[in-house]
C-alpha positions, 0 to 999 in steps of 0.5 A, a space after each residue: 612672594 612678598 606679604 604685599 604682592 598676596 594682599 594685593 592680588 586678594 584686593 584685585 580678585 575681590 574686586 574681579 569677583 565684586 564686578 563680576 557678580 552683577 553681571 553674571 546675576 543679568 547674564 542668567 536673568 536674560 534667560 528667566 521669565 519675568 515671574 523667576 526674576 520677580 519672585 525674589 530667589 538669588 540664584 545664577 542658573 535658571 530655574 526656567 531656562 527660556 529664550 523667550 526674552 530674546 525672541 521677544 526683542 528681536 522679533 516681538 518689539 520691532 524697533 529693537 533691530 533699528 535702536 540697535 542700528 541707530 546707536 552702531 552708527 551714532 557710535 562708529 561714525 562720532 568715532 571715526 571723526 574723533 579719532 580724525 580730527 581730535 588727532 589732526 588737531 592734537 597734531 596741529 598744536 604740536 608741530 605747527 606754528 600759527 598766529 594763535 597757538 597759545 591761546 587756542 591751546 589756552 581755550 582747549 584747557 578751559 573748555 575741559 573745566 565746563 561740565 557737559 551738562 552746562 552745554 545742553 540747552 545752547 546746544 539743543 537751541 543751535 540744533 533746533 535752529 539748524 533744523 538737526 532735532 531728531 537727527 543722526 547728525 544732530 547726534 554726531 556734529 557736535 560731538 565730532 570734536 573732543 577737548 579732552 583727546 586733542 590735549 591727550 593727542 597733543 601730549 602724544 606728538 609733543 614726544 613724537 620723534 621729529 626725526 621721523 617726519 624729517 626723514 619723510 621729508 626727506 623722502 618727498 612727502 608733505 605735511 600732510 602725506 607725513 600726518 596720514 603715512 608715518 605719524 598716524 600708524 605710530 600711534 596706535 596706542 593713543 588712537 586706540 585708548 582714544 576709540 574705545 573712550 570716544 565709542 563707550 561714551 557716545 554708546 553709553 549716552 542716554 542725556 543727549 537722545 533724551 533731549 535730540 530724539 522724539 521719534 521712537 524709531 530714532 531712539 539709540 538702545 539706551 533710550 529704547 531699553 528705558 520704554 521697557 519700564 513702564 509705570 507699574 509694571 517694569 519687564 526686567 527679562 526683556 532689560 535683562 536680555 536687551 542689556 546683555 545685547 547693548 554689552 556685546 558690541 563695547 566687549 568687542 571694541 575691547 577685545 579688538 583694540 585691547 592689543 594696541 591699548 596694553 602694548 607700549 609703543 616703540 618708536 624708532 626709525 626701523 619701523 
């Protein structure tokens, strides 16, 4: 093994453990009372094993189970209709032909340029006139829609192969019955770096909530792990252990979608 290769994989395990190190302190933290937690001492196995953090945010504090339910669905559903029309559109600007294509294309580039934060007020404004405040839509429509994956899907059908759709053609099946039976499928990949994306970031959002939702009972877990710091006291077990539980849905995503985010895509007509 080169000098190269064992500096590099010196750098990649520093960092694995400098990532790791966090995690592993909230991991053991969920399990420890709060006065454990306070008192100063860093260690990684509890001193005072508990599942009391636990219990407390599931049953104790009531709306945990709803928080948890809002931000599956917020996140699911805005998924599921990303991944839907930030491909149809992708795939749109890819292989049809319409009056306005370069400029449409032209406004997707631009609109990537704007910084999220620019949006907030006019969007706030529209949902207050559509009536959509405190709603599971005003959290979904207008986010439904991505600038950033209808360039990424675009790029993707771009190099699709064309022999494909005209076999399918070929075959009888439309446009539309092509997109949804043959394109579809075959890019797997792209659909799931696009999900596991698309789902952390709507899973991570704290902003949007902030400013949508005024009713605790339609708080996402970001919004709701934040009432556990109070003023002068903040309960560090209870974040701890909540925090614990917001990781584990993303951990699955991954894991589910890793298969298809690693593996290379071959396309050919056998398939």
């Amino acid at each position: 093994m080169s000098i190269g290769k064992i500096f590099l994989y010196i750098i990649l395990c520093t960092y694995a453990v400098v990532t790791l190190i966090p995690f592993l302190w909230a991991l053991s933290s969920s399990f420890k009372p709060l006065s454990e937690i306070v008192s100063g001492a860093i260690n990684f196995i509890p001193q005072n094993f508990t599942l009391d953090n636990y219990r407390q945010i599931f049953i104790e504090q009531e709306l945990f189970p709803r928080w948890m339910f809002n931000s599956v669905f917020i996140a699911s559903v805005g998924t599921g209709l990303n991944i839907l029309f930030n491909s149809m559109a992708g795939y749109a600007l890819a292989r049809l032909t319409f009056p306005g294509k370069k400029g449409l294309f032209i406004i997707i580039l631009a609109v990537l340029m704007i910084p999220a934060q620019v949006t907030m007020i006019p969007n706030y404004l529209i949902l207050r006139e559509f009536g959509w405040l405190n709603s599971y839509q005003g959290m979904i429509v207008p986010s439904m829609i991505n600038a950033t994956f209808i360039f990424m899907m675009r790029q993707f059908f771009v190099n699709f192969p064309k022999e494909l759709e005209e076999a399918a053609a070929i075959d009888g099946l439309s446009r539309i019955g092509t997109f949804f039976k043959v394109v579809l499928p075959l890019a797997k990949p792209a659909l799931a770096a696009q999900a596991i994306f698309v789902f952390m970031g709507f899973w991570n959002d704290f902003m949007r909530p902030l400013i949508i939702m005024t009713d605790s009972s339609m708080y996402t877990l970001p919004l709701g792990l934040n009432t556990f710091k109070g003023q002068f006291v903040s309960y560090w077990n209870y974040i701890m252990a909540a925090s614990m539980v917001f990781t584990l849905p993303v951990l699955l995503i991954y894991a589910f979608f890793n298969k298809y985010f690693i593996k290379g895509l071959s396309l050919t007509g056998g398939k």
